[in-house]
Structures are given as structure tokens and as C-alpha cells.
Backbone as CSV, one residue per row, in Angstrom:
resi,resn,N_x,N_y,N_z,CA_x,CA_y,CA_z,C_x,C_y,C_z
1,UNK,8.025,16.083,0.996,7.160,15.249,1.816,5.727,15.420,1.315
2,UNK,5.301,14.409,1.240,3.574,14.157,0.574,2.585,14.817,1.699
3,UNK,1.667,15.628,1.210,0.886,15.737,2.395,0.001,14.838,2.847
4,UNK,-0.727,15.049,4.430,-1.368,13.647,4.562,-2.318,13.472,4.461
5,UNK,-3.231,14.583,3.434,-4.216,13.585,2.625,-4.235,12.600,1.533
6,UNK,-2.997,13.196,0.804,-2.118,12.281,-0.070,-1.406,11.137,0.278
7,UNK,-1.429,10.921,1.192,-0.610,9.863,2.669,-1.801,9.257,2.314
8,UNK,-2.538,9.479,3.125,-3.701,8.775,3.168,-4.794,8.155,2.302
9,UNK,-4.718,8.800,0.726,-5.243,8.567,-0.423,-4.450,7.574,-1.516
10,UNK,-2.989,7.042,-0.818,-2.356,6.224,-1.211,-2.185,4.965,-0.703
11,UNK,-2.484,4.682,0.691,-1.665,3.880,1.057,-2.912,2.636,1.093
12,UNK,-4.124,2.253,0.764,-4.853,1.344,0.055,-3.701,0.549,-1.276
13,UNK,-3.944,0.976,-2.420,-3.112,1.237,-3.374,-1.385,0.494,-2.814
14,UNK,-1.263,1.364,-2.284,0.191,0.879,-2.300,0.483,0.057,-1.226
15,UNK,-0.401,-0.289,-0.535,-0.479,-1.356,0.669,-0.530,-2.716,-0.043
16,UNK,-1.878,-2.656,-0.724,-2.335,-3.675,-1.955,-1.274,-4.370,-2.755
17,UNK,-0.434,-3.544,-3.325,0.723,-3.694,-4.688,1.890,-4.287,-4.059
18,UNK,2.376,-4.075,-2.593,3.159,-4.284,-1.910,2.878,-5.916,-1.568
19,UNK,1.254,-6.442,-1.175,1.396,-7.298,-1.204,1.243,-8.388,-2.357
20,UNK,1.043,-7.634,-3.147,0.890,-8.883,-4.729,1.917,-9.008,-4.859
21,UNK,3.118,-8.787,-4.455,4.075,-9.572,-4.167,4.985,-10.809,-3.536
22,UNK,3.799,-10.471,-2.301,4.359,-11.467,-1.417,3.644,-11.112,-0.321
23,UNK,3.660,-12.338,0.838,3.625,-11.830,2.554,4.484,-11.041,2.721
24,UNK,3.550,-10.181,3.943,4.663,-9.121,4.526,4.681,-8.807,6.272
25,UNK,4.948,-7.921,6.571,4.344,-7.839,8.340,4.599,-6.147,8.041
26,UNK,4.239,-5.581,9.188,4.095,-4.338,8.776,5.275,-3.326,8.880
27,UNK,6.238,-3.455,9.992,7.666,-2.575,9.769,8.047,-3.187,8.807
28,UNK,8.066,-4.142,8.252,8.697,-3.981,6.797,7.840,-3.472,5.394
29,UNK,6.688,-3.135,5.841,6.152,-2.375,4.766,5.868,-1.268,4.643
30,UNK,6.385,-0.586,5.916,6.607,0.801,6.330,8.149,1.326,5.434
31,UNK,8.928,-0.292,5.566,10.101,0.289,5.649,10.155,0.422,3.668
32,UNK,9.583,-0.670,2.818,9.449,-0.974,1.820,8.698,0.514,0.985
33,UNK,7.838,1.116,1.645,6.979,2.333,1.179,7.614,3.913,1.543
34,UNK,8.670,3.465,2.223,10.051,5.110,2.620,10.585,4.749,1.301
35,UNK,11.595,3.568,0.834,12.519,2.935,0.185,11.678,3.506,-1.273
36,UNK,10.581,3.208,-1.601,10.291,3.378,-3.135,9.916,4.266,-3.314
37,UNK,9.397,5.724,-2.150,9.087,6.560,-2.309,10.435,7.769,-1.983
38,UNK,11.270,8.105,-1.980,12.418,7.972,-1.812,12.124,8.934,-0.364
39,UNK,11.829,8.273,0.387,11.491,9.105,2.180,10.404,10.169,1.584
40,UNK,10.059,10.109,0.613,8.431,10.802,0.463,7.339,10.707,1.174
41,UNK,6.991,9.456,1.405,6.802,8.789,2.314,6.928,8.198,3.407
42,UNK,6.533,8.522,5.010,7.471,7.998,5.602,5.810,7.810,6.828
43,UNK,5.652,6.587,6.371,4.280,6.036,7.663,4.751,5.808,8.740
44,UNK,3.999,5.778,9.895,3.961,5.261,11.021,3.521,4.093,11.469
45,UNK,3.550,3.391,12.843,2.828,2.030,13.291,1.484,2.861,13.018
46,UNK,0.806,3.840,13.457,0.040,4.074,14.191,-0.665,4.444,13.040
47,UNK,-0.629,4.983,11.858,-1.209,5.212,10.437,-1.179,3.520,9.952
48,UNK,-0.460,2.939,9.675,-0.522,1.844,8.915,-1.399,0.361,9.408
49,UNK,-1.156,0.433,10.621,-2.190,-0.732,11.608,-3.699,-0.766,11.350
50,UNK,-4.235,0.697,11.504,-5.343,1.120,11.184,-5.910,0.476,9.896
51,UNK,-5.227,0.713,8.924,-5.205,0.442,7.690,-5.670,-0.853,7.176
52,UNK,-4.780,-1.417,8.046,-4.202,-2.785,7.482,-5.528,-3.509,7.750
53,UNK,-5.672,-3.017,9.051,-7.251,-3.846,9.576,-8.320,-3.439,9.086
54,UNK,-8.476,-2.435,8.744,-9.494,-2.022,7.614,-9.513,-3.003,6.656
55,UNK,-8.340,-2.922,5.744,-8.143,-3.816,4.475,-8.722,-5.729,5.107
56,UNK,-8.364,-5.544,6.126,-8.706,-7.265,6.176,-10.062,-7.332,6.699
57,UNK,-10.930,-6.074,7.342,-12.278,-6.369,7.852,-13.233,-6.167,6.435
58,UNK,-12.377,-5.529,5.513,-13.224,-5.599,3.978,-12.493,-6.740,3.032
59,UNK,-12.009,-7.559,3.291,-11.727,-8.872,2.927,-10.799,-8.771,1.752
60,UNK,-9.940,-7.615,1.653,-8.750,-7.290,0.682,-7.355,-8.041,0.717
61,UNK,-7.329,-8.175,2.265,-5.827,-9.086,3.027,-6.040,-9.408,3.911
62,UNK,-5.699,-10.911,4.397,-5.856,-11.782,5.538,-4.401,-11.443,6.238
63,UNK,-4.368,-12.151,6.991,-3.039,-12.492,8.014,-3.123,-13.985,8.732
64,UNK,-1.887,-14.368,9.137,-1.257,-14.800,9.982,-0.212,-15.164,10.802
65,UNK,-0.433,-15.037,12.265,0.547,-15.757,12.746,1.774,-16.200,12.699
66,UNK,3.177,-15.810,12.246,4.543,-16.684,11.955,5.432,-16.869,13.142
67,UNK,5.919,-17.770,13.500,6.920,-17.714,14.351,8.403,-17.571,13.718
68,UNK,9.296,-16.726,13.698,10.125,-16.257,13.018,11.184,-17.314,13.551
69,UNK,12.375,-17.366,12.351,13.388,-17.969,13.114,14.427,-17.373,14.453
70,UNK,14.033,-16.732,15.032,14.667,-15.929,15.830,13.596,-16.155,17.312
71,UNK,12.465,-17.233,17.264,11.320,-16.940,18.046,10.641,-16.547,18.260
72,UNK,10.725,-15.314,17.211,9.513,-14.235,18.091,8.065,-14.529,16.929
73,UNK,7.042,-13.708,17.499,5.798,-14.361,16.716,5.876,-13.009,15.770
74,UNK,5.568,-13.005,14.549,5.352,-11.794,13.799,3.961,-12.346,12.720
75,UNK,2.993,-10.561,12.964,1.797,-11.018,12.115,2.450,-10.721,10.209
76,UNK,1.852,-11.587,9.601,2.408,-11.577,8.004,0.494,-11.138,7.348
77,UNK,0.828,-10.406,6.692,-0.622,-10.027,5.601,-0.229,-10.842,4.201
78,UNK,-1.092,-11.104,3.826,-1.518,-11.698,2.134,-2.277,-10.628,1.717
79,UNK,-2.652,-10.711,0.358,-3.289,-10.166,-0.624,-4.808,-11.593,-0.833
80,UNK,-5.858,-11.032,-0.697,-6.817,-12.018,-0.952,-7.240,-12.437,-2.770
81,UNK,-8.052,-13.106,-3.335,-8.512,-12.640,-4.567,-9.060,-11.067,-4.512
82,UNK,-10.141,-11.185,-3.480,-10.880,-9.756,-3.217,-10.055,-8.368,-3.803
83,UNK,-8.831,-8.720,-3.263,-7.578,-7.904,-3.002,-7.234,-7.253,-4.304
84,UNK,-6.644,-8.605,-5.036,-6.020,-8.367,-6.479,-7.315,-7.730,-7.145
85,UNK,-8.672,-8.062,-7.349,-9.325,-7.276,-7.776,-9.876,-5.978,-7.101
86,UNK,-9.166,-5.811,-6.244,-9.889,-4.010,-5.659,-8.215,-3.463,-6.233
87,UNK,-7.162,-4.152,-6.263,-6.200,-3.161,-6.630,-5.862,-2.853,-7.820
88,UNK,-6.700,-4.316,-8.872,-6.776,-3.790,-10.186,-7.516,-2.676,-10.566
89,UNK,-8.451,-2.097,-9.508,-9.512,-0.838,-9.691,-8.624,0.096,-9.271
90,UNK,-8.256,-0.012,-8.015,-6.968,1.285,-7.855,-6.453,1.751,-8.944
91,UNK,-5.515,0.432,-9.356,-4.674,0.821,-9.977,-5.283,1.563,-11.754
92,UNK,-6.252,1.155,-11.957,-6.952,2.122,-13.145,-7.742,3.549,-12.768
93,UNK,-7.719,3.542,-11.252,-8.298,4.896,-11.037,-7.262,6.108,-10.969
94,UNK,-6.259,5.210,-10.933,-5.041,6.716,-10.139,-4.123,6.290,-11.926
95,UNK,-3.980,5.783,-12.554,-3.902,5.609,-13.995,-4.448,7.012,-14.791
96,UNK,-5.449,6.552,-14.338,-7.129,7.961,-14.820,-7.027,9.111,-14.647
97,UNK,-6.649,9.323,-12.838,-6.440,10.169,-12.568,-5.473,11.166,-12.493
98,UNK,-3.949,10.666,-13.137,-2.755,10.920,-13.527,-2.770,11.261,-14.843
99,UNK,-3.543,10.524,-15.813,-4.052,11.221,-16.753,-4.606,12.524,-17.180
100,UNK,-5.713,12.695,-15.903,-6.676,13.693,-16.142,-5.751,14.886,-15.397
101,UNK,-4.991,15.046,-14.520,-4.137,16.097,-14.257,-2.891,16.497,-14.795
102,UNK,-2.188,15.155,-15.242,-1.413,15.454,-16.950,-2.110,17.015,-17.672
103,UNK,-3.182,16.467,-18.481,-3.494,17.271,-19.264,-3.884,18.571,-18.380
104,UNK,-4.608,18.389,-17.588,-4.989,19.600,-16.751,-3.780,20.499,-16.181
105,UNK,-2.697,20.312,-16.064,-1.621,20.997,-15.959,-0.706,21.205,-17.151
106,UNK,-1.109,20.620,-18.515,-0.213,21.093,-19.711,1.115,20.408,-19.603
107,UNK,1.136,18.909,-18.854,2.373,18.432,-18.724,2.586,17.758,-19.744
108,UNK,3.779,17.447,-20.792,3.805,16.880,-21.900,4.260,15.100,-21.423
109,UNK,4.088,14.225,-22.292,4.255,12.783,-22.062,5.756,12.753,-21.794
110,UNK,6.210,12.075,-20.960,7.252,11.632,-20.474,7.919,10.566,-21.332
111,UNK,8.976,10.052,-22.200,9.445,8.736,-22.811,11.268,8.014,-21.816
């Protein structure tokens, strides 16, 4: 299990990547971020909501509104432009930074 500053120093990043994929709503991106992390990860409503609204009051991911086929209303997030370019920075910082502790721990390249 990741600790949760590491919880917390990821889930920008992997919130982001999750949606350059597609719309999402948020138990399924709870459920999507257990699944690839193999239960390494395992967020809450109550960690990820926070988040999410962060990301959209700094203009990274919007939302809206869906009425599902089942009736019920569910909120869906996008990825903004803003978005794709703050996660292209992520994604070269933790690149960098996987780098720089590579070597700093004497780990040899992986093929």
C-alpha cells in the first residue's frame, strides 16, 4: 500500500491521464486507479471529490451533468486543453523524477 503522501502526490497525474481518455464520473475512477495500481491504490469519495474540484477550479477538467440510462443523474469530468497541457508537465516531471531516483538508488535499466 502507497503511503498517503504518495496518494496524494499522484493522484493530479493520474486523475489527468485517466481522463485523456475519455469522460468519466468519479466511482469509476476510483475504481479504474485500484485496477491499474493493482489495489496499491485504493482512494476514497472523500480524497478524490476534493481533488477533482480543485482540478476544475484551476481549469484542468470541466464536468457535466448526464442522465444515465438507468435515470439517475451522474456528474462526468473531461480533460480541458489546460488539462492536456498541465499533464504533459506531470507527466515529464515524475519521468525526471524516476530518473533521478533510478540512479540515486543504483537501480539498473529495466528492458
Amino acid at each position: 500500500m502507497a503511503s498517503k503522501g504518495l496518494m496524494a502526490a499522484t493522484t493530479k497525474p493520474l486523475i489527468l491521464t485517466i481522463l485523456s481518455e475519455g469522460k468519466n464520473y468519479g466511482y469509476n475512477i476510483i475504481q479504474q486507479v485500484k485496477k491499474i495500481s493493482d489495489g496499491q491504490l485504493q482512494w476514497s469519495d472523500g480524497m478524490l471529490y476534493p481533488v477533482l474540484h480543485r482540478l476544475e477550479k484551476d481549469g484542468f477538467i470541466s464536468s457535466e451533468w448526464i442522465i444515465t440510462t438507468s435515470d439517475r443523474r451522474r456528474k462526468y469530468y473531461s480533460i480541458t486543453e489546460a488539462g492536456k497541457k498541465e499533464l504533459h508537465v506531470e507527466r515529464e516531471d515524475w519521468i525526471s523524477l524516476h530518473s533521478i531516483l533510478k540512479n540515486l538508488w543504483g537501480l539498473k535499466p529495466t528492458t
